[in-house]
C-alpha positions in Angstrom: 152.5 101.8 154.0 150.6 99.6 156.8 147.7 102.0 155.9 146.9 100.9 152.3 146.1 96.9 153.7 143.7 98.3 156.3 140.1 97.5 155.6 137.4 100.3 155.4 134.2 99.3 157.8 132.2 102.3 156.8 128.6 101.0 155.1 128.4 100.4 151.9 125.5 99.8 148.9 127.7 97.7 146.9 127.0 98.4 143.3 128.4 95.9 140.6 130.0 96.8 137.5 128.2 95.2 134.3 130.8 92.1 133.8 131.6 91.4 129.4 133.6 88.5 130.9 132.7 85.2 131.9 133.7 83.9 135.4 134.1 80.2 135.8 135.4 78.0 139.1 137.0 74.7 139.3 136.2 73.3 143.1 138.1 69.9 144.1 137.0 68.1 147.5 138.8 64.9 148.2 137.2 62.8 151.1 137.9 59.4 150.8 140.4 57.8 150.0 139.3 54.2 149.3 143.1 52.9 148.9 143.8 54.2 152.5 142.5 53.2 155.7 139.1 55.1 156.5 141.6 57.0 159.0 143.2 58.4 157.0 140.0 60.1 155.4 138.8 63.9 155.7 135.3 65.0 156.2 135.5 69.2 155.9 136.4 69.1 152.0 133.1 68.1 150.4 131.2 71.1 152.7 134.2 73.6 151.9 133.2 72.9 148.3 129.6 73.0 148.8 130.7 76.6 151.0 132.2 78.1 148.0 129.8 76.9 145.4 127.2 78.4 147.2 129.0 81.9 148.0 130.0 81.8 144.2 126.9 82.0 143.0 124.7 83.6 145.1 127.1 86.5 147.1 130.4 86.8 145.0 130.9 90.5 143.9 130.5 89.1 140.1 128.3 86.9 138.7 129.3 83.0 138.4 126.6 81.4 136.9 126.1 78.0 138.1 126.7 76.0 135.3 130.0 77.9 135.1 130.9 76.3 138.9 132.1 72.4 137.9 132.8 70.6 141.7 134.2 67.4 141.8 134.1 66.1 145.3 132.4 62.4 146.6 129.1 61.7 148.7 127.1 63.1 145.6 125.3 61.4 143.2 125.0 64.7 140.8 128.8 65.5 140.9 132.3 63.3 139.9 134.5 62.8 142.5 137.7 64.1 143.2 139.7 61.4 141.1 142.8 62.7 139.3 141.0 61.9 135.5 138.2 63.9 136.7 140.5 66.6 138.0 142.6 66.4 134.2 139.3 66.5 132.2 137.7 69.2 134.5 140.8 71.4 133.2 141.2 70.4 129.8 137.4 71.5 129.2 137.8 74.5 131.2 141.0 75.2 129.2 139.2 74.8 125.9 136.3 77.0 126.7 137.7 80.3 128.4 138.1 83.4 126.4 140.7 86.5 126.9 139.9 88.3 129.9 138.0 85.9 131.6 138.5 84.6 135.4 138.9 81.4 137.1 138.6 80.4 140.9 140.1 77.3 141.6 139.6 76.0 144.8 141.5 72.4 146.3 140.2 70.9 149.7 141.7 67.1 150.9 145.4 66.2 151.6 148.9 67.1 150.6 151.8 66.0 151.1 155.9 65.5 149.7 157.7 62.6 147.8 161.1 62.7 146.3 161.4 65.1 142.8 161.1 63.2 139.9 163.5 66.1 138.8 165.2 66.7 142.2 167.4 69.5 140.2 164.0 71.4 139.9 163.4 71.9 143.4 165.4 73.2 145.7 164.4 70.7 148.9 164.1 67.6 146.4 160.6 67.1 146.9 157.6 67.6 144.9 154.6 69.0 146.6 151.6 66.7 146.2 148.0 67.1 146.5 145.9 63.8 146.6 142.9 62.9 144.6 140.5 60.3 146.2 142.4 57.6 143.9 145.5 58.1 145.3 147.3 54.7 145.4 151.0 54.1 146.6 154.5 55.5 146.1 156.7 53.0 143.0 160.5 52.3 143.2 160.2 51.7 139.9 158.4 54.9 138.5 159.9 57.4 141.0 155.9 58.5 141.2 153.1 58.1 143.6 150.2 56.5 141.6 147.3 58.9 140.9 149.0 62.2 142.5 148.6 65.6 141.3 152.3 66.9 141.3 153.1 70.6 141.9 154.3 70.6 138.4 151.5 69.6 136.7 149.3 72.0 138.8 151.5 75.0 137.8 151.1 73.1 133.7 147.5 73.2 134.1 147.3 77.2 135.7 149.5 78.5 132.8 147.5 76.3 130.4 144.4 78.9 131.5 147.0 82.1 131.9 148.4 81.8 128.6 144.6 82.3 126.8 144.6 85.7 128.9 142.6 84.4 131.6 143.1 85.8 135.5 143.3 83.0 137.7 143.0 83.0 141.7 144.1 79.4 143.1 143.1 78.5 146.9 144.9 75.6 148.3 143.2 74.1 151.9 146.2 71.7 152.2 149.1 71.4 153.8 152.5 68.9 152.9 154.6 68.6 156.0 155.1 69.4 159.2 153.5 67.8 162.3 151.2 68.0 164.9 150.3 66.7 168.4 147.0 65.9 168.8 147.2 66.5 172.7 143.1 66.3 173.0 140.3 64.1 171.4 137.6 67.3 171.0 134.7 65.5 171.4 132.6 66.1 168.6 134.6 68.5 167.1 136.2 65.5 165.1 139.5 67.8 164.2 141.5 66.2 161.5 144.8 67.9 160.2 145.2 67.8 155.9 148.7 66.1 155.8 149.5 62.6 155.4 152.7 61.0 156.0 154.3 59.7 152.9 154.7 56.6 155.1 151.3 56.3 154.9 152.1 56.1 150.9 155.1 53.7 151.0 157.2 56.5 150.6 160.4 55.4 153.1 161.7 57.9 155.6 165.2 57.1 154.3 164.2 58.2 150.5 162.7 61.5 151.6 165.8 62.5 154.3 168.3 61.5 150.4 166.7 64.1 148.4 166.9 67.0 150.8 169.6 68.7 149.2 168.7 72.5 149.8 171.5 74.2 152.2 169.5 75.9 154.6 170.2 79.8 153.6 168.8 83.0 154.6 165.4 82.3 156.7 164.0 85.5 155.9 163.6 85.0 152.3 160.3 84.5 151.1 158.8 80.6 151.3 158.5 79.3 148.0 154.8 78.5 147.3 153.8 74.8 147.5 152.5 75.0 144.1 154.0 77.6 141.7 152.7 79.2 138.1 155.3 80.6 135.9 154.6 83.5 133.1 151.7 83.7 131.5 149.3 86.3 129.8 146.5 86.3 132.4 147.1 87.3 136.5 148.0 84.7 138.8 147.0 85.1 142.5 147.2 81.7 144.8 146.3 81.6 148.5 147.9 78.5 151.1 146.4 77.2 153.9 149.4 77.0 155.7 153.9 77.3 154.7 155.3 73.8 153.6 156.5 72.7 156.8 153.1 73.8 158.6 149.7 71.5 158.9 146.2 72.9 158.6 143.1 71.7 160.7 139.5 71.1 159.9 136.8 71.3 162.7 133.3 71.5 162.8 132.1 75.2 162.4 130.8 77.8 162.2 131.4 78.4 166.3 128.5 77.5 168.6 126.0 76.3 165.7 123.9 73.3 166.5 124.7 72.0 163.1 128.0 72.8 162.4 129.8 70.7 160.4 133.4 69.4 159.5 135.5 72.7 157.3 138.2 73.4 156.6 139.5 76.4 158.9 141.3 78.6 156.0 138.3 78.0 153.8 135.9 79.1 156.6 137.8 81.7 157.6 138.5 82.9 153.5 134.3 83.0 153.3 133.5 84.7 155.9 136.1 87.4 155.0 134.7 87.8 151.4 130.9 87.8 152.7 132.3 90.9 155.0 134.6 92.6 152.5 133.8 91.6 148.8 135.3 94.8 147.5 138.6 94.4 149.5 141.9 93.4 147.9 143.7 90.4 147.6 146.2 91.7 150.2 143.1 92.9 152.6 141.8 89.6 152.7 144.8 87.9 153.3 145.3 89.7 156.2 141.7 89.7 157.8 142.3 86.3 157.3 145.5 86.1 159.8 143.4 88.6 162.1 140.7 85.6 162.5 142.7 83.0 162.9 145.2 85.0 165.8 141.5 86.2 168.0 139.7 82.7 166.9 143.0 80.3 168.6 141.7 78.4 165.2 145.6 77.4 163.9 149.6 77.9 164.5 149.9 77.9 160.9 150.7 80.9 159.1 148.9 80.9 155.6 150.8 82.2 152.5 149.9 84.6 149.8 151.2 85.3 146.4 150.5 87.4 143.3 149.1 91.0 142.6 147.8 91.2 146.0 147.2 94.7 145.4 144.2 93.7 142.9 141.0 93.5 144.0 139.0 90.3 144.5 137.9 88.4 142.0 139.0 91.4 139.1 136.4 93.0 140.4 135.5 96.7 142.0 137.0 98.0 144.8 134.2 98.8 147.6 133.5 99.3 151.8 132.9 96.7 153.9 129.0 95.5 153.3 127.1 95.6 156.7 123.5 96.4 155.5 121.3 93.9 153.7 117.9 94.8 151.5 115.4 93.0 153.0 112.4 90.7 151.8 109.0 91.3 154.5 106.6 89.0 154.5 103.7 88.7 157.4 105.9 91.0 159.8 109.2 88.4 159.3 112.5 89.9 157.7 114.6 88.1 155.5 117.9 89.0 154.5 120.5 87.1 152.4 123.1 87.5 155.2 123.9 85.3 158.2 126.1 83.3 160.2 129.2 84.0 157.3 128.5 87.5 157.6 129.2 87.6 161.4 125.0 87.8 162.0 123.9 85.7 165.1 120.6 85.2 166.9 119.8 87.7 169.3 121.6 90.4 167.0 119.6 93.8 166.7 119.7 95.6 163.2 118.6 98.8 162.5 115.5 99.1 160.0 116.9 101.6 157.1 114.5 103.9 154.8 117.4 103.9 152.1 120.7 102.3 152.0 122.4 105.7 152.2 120.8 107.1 155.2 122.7 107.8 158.6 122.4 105.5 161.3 120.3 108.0 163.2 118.0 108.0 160.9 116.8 104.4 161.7 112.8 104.1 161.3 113.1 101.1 164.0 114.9 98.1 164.3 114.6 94.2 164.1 116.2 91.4 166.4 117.0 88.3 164.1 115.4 84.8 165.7 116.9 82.2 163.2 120.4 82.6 161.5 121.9 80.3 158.8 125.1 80.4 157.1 123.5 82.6 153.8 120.7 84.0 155.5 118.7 85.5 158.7 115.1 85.9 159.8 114.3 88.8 162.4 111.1 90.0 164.0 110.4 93.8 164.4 111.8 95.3 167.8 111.2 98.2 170.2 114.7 99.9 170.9 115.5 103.3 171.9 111.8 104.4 171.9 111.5 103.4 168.4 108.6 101.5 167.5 108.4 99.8 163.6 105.3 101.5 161.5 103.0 99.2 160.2 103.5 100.7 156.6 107.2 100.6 155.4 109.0 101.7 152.4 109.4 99.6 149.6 113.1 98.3 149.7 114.0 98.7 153.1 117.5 97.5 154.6 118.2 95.7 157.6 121.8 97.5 158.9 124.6 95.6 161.5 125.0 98.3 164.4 128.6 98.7 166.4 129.7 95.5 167.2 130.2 94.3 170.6 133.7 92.1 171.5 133.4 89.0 174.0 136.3 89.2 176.4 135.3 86.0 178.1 137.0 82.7 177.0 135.5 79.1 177.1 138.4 76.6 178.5 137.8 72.6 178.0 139.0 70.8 180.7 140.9 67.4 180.6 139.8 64.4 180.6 139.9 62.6 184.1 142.0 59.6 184.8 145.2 60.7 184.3 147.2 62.1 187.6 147.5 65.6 186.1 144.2 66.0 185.3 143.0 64.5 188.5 145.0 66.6 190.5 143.7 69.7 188.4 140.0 69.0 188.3 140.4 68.4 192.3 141.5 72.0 192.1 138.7 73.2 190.1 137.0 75.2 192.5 140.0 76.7 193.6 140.9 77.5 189.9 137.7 79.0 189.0 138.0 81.9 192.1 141.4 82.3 190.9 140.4 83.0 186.9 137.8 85.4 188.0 134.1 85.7 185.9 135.7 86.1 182.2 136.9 81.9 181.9 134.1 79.7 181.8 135.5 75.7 182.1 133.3 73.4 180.7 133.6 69.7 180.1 136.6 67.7 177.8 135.2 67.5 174.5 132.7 70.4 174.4 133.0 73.1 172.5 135.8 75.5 173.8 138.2 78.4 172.5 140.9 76.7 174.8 141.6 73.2 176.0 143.4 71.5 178.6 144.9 68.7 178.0 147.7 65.9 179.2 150.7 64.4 176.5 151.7 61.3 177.9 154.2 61.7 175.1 155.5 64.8 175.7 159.1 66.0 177.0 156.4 66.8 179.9 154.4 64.1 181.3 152.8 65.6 184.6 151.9 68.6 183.0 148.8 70.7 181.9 149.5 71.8 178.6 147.1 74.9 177.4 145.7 74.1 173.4 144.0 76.0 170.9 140.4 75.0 170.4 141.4 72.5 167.8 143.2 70.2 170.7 146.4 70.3 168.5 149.8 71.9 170.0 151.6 72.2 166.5 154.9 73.5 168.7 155.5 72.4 171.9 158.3 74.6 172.7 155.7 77.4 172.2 152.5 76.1 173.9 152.4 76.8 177.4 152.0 74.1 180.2 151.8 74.1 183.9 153.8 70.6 185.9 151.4 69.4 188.5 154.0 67.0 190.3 155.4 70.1 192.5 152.3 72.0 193.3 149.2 71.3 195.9 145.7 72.2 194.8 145.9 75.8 196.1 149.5 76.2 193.9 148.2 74.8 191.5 145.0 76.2 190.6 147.2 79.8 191.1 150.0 78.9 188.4 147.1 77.7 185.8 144.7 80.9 186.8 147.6 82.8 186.3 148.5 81.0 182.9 145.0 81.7 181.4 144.7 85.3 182.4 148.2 85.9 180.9 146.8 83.9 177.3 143.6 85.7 177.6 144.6 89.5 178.2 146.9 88.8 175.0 143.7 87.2 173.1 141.6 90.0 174.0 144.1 92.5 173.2 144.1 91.2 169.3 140.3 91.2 169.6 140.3 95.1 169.7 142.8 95.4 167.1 140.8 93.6 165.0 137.6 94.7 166.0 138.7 98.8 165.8 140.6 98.9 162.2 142.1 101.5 161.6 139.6 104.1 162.2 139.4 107.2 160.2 142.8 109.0 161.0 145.1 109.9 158.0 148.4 108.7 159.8 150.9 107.1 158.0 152.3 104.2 159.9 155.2 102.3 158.5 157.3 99.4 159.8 161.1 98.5 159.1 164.1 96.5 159.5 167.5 96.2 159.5 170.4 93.4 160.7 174.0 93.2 161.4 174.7 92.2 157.9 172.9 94.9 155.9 172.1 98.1 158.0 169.7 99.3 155.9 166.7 100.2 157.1 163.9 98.2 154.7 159.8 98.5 155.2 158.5 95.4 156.6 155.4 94.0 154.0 152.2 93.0 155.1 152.2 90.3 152.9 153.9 88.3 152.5 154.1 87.8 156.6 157.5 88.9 156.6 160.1 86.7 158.7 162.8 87.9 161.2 165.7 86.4 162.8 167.6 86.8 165.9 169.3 90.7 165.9 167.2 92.1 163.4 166.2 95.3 164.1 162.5 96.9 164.2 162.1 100.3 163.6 158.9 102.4 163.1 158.2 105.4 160.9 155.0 107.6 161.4 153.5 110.6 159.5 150.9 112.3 161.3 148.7 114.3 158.0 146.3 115.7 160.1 145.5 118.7 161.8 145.1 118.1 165.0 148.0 115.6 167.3 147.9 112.0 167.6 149.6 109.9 170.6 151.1 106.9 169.3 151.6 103.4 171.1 153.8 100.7 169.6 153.5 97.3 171.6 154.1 93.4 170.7 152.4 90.6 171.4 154.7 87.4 171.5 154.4 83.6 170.6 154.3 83.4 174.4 152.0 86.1 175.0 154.1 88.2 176.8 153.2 92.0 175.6 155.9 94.2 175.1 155.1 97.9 175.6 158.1 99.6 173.4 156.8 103.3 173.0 154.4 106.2 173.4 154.9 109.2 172.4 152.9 112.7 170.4 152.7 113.9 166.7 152.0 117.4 166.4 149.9 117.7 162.8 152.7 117.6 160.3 155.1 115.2 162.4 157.2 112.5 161.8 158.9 109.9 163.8 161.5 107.3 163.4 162.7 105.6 166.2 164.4 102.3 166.8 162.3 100.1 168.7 163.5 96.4 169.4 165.5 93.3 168.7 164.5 89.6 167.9 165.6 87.1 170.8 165.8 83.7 170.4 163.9 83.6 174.1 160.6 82.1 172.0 160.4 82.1 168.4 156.6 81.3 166.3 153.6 83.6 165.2 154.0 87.1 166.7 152.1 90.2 166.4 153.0 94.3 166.4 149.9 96.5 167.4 150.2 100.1 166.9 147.7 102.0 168.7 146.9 105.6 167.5 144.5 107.7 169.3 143.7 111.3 168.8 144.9 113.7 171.9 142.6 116.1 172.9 144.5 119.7 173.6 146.7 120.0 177.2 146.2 116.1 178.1 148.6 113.9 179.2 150.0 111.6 176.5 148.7 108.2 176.2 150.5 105.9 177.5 149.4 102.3 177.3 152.7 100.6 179.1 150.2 99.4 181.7 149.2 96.8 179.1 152.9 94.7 179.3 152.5 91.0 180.8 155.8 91.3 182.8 154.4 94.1 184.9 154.3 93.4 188.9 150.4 95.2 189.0 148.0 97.1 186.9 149.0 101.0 186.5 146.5 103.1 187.4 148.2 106.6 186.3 147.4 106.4 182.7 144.7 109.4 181.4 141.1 108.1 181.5 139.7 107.5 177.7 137.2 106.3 176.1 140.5 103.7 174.4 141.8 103.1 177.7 138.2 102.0 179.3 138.1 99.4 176.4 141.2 98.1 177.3 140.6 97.9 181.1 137.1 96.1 180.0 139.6 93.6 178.1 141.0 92.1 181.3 143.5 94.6 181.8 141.5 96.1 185.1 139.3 95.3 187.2 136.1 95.8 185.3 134.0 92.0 185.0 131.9 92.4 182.0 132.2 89.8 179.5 131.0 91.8 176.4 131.3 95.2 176.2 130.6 98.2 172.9 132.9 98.9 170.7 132.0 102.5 170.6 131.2 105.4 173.0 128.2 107.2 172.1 129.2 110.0 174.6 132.2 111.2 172.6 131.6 110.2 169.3 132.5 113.5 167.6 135.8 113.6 165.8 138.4 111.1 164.5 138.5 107.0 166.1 141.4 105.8 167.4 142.9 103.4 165.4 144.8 99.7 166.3 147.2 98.6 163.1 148.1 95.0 163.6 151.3 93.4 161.3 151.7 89.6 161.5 155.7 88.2 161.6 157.0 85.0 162.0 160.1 84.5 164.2 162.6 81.5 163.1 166.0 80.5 164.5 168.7 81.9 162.3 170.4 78.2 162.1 
């Protein structure tokens, strides 16, 4: 059921079972490669390492001592680098040391990428999967090997190595080994860098790599085989990919709007913040929050891949609430706590001061705004809010606790970069274009930091044209990234078709932004989705992990169970690669009701990353049902006939009315009796069938 992935966001203490076990972590950053060209080097995997070490030791939900944390990454004069001997003898001591019942995080950052099988019979495309250690050199005729490479194989030899003494092992792999990417936009500082390099680059010839491709393309819709596998073994295997084999994966400097944010990997980012938020959540919980950031952050096409129990919790540890509330350490009227930018903390931010960790919100003695947030921790000064003035004498132990969040709706756009006749004829527009995209878009320079960028391609199938980017300045699938030709348009057409353009992008955006920011709320509805095709007509659930992958003429169906007492409305809608927004039903469930209903087909119109929000809201007695078809892109003008709610007033504040405030609460304090309404988001990928 959808239900079960959903993560809780109620407070939570987090208490920590007392651990027998040892936990111990393998972290490999590969920079530079000194037999490639310094181009060819990365710059995010020696800080992802230094990201995880840190959370290992000091926030994981069990203990990893540090001298249990090996890191092998180069720039450092008190660690190894990432060379494939220091990788081998990293694992052969590890190996040697663990006991039954023990756990292992292993943790790869640098480049992948393919060369011919040196058993093509063992893999069904003919190529190994490869990730590079910082000695990689280049591909032999002669051995059928790339010198210094970690193959798939001996990756998988080296897991079950740990599995088979009974240890559970969790794998993360920031790396990517094919698939392409055009980098339509420099970003400035942002210095993005995607983790796949060409086995040209190695000596690998196209010609040998198009020979060993001997897979018959099959059935899409079966599960991607992982780019590194482990087979049986005593211990638990769980392994998380930054992106499927024929994806890349970017790095950029982050965290978002930090003066001295740095070169990361996205996934790894993305994979810490989600554990500072929810260590107690699943494997399968994560992996989804995961998708949710990068779908509201425009961070990457890519769609990462999961494997294992993903019904286990993190780390074998205890299952536990989202942790919003922090003990914290006062010290001449500053408050420290051991949260911050990774936990979603930012300056400005206002947290409640808590007696006890257990008491209600309400209950708040005063509150404190933070002036100085890190990545690990925040220092605030006491506050006057809501007539509440901070005693001089507080309780021993107090806690600082995150209020509602609050969503930004507005979205920063880079602009090109002048000299080109598309972006010339664009920026002459600009003033134009900036009446037409209304308060919520803010343009700002090429290079700066942005959630969206404009850019040219020279190289692309279109020349004269605007093409809209993610915030990395990579369009991974131009058949999929929109663009607006400037040839056959004056200033004033112009600035309407791009206006026009962003606002579609944006109401999309914004839409995932309340999903993720609303959860699932505290209604006991059952939501469920399934599929069927013209070959087999039965109907089958959908999973939320893997992210399951559909075809032209399959079928979606949906199944709800309303367990509650009181009636629910229920809104299914779909958010394309394109952005269009599909508005596919509404409709009530008395308490006790269940509905199954057909709901759509696949089309081969646009095909990529897609998204299916279900909105449920609880219906107060006599009222209208809700019905949020006013949200669909395709529509000639806003309705204005659907029932006023507190859900629908969100969504108007998301662009889908007229209101022009860029940030707006999550919650409504003037109706906050009784259950929340609830967004469920499932991620699919679409593929041809061919």
């Amino acid at each position: 059921m959808i239900r079960q992935f959903l993560l809780a966001t109620a407070l939570s203490a987090l208490s920590l079972p007392a651990f027998a076990r040892e936990n111990y972590a393998i972290l490999i950053g590969a920079n530079e490669y000194r037999n490639l060209e310094e181009r060819w080097w990365l710059k995010g995997p020696a800080n992802d390492v230094a990201l995880v070490a840190t959370y290992l030791t000091t926030e994981a939900p069990v203990p990893f001592a540090a001298e249990n944390v090996t890191v092998l990454t180069d720039g450092r004069d008190d660690v190894a680098p990432a060379t494939l001997g220091a990788i081998r003898t990293a694992f052969t001591d590890l190996t040697a040391k663990v006991q039954p019942g023990d756990f292992v995080y292993l943790h790869f950052s640098g480049h992948g990428t393919q060369a011919p099988a040196a058993d093509p019979a063992s893999e069904l495309d003919g190529l190994d999967e490869l990730f590079l250690p910082v000695d990689i050199g280049q591909w032999s005729d002669t051995t059928g090997h790339v010198e210094n490479a970690l193959v798939d194989d001996e990756i998988g030899a080296m897991i079950d190595a740990l599995r088979a003494k009974g240890v559970d092992v969790w794998a993360v792999f920031d790396s990517c080994h094919s698939g392409t990417a055009t980098r339509g936009v420099d970003a400035g500082d942002e210095e993005v860098r995607t983790r796949q390099l060409d086995p040209a680059v190695l000596g690998i010839a196209p010609e040998a790599m198009e020979d060993v491709v001997t897979r018959s393309i099959g059935d899409p819709r079966t599960p991607e085989d992982a780019p590194f596998d482990s087979g049986d073994g005593d211990g638990s295997f769980v392994a998380f990919f930054a992106a499927q084999t024929n994806e890349v994966t970017p790095e950029k400097n982050l965290p978002k709007g930090k003066p001295d944010r740095k070169p990361q990997g996205v996934f790894t980012y993305a994979l810490m913040e989600t554990l500072a938020e929810y260590p107690g959540a699943t494997y399968g919980q994560i992996a989804q929050e995961v998708l949710r950031k990068y779908s509201v952050k425009n961070l990457a096409r890519s769609t990462p891949l999961f494997e294992g129990d993903l019904d286990a919790v993190v780390f074998g540890g205890v299952g536990g609430e989202r942790v919003a509330q922090w003990q914290a350490s006062v010290t001449d009227g500053s408050f420290v706590i051991p949260a911050g930018s990774l936990h979603g903390l930012s300056e400005g931010a206002v947290l409640a001061v808590m007696a006890t960790a257990a008491d209600a919100s309400d209950a708040a003695i005063g509150f404190v705004e933070l002036a100085s947030v890190d990545t690990f921790t925040s220092t605030g000064v006491a506050v006057a809010k809501d007539g509440k003035v901070l005693p001089a004498d507080l309780p021993k132990g107090v806690f600082l606790r995150k209020l509602d969040s609050t969503l930004d709706f507005s979205l920063t756009v880079a602009l090109p970069e002048p000299g080109t006749a598309p972006a010339d004829a664009l920026l002459a527009a600009l003033d134009a274009l900036k009446a037409e995209a209304g308060p919520r878009l803010t343009f700002v320079n090429a290079g700066a930091e942005a959630d969206l960028r404009l850019a040219v391609i020279a190289d692309s199938p279109r020349p004269d044209a605007i093409w809209v980017l993610l915030s990395t300045g990579l369009a991974e699938d131009l058949a999929t990234t929109p663009s607006i030709s400037t040839a056959d348009k004056d200033s004033a057409t112009l600035a309407l078709a791009v206006g026009d353009t962003l606002a579609t992008m944006s109401k999309a955006l914004n839409l995932l932004k309340l999903g993720d920011a609303l959860g699932s709320g505290n209604l006991d509805v059952e939501v469920e989705m399934l599929t069927r095709n013209p070959e087999d007509r039965t109907l089958k659930p959908l999973p939320f992990m893997p992210v399951p992958t559909l075809i032209p003429d399959d079928e979606v169906h949906v199944l709800a169970r309303n367990n509650m007492d009181i009636s629910v409305d229920v809104n299914v809608l779909y958010v394309g690669a394109d952005y269009s927004i599909s508005h596919w039903f509404s409709g009530r469930l008395q308490p006790g009701d269940e509905l199954k209903k057909g709901l759509f087909k696949i089309s081969d119109t646009v095909l990529g990353q897609e998204r299916m929000i279900i909105v449920v809201t609880p219906a107060k007695p006599q009222s209208p049902v809700e019905d949020l078809g006013y949200l669909a892109q395709d529509a000639a003008e806003l309705s204005r006939s659907a029932a006023a709610s507190p859900l629908n007033d969100m969504f108007r504040d998301a662009g889908f009315g007229e209101a022009t405030r860029g940030v707006v609460a999550l919650t409504d304090e003037s109706d906050a009796t009784g259950p929340l309404p609830a967004i469920l988001q499932l991620e699919v990928r679409t593929v041809s069938g061919n």
